[in-house]
C-alpha positions in Angstrom: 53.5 259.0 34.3 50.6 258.8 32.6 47.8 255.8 34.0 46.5 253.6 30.8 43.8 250.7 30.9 45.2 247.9 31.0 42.5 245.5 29.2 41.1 242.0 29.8 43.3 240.4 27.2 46.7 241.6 28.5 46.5 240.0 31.9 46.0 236.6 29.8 49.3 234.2 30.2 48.5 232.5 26.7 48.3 236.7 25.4 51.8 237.0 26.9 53.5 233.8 25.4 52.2 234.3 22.4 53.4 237.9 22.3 57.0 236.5 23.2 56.7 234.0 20.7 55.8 236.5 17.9 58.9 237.8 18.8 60.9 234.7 18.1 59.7 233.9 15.0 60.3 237.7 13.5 63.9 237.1 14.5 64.3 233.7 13.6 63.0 234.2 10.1 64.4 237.2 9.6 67.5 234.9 8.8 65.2 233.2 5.7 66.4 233.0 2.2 65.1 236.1 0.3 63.0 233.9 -1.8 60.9 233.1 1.0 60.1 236.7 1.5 56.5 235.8 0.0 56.5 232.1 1.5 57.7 230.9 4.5 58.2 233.8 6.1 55.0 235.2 5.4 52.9 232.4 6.4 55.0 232.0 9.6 54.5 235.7 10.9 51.1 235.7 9.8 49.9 232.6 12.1 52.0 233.8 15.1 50.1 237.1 15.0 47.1 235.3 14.0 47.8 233.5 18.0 47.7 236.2 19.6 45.1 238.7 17.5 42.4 235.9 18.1 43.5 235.9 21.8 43.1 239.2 22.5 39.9 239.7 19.6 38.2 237.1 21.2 38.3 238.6 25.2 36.5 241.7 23.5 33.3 239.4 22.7 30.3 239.5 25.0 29.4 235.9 23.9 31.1 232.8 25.5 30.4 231.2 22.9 32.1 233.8 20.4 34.8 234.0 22.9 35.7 230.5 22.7 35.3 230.8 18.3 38.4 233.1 18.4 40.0 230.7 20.9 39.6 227.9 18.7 41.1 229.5 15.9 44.0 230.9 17.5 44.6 227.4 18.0 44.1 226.7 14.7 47.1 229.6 13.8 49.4 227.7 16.5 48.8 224.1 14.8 49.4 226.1 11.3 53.0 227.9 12.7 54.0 224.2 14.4 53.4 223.0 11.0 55.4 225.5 9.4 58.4 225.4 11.8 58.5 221.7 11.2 58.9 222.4 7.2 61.6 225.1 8.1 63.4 222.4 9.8 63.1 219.9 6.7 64.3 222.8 4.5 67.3 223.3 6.6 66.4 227.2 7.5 65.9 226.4 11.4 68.2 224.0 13.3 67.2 221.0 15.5 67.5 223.3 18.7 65.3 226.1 17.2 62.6 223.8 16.2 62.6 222.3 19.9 62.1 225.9 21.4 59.3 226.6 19.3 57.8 222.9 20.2 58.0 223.8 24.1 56.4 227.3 23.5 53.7 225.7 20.9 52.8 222.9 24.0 53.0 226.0 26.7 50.2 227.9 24.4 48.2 225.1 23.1 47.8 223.8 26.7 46.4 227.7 27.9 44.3 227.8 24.7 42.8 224.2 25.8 42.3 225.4 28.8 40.7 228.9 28.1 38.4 227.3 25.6 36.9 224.6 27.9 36.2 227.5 30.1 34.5 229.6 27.9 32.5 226.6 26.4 31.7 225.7 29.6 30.6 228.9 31.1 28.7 229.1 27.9 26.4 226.3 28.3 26.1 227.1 32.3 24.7 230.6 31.3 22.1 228.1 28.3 18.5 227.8 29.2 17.4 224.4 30.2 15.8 224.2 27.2 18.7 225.3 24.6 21.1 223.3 26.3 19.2 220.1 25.9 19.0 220.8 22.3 22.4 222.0 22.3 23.6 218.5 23.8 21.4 216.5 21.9 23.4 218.1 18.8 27.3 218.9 19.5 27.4 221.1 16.0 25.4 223.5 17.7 27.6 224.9 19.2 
């Protein structure tokens, strides 16, 4: 059998529950009106992969601080699916039971993504010169 790389971002735990998740929602909405073909569906599958596209885009950056950029918006693209799921509910297209499965996995990824962004930000300003990390405290939008 052939040996292939395995990279940085596939030994991630967020990577992999994301993965799974982007599973769940191609099934679950696979089950969608046809009219939300261009809506729901749509913007659901496009913030899952978004989860786990940032992930892994963001583990191929040499900056920290660029790392933890894609971090933060893979959170973004979780916060944006929770958001969507919650509307699927209201419209009746997901049940009570689904939307609690997505919930637990959302917490599960948000809670890795927390964590692997604190990391990388702090990391970051470890590997700051005195000098730039002064500034850089002195003004939080820096960074």
């Amino acid at each position: 059998m052939l040996e292939l790389k395995t990279y940085s971002f596939e030994k991630l735990d967020v990577w992999k529950e994301a993965r799974k998740l982007v599973l769940k929602i191609y099934q679950l909405t696979s089950r969608f009106p046809p009219d939300e073909k261009f809506g729901l569906v749509s913007q659901m599958r496009r913030a899952v992969i978004s989860v786990s596209t940032n992930t892994s885009e963001g583990s191929s950056r040499e900056s920290l601080k660029d790392q933890a950029r894609f971090s933060e918006i893979a959170y973004g693209s979780l916060m944006e699916l929770l958001n969507e799921s919650i509307l699927s509910f209201d419209l009746c297209y997901i049940t009570e039971a689904e939307l609690i499965d997505i919930r637990i996995d959302v917490d599960s990824i948000s809670s890795k993504l927390t964590g692997l962004r604190k990391s990388q930000v702090t990391r970051h300003k470890k590997n700051l010169k005195p000098s730039l990390l002064a500034a850089t405290l002195s003004n939080p939008l820096t960074f």
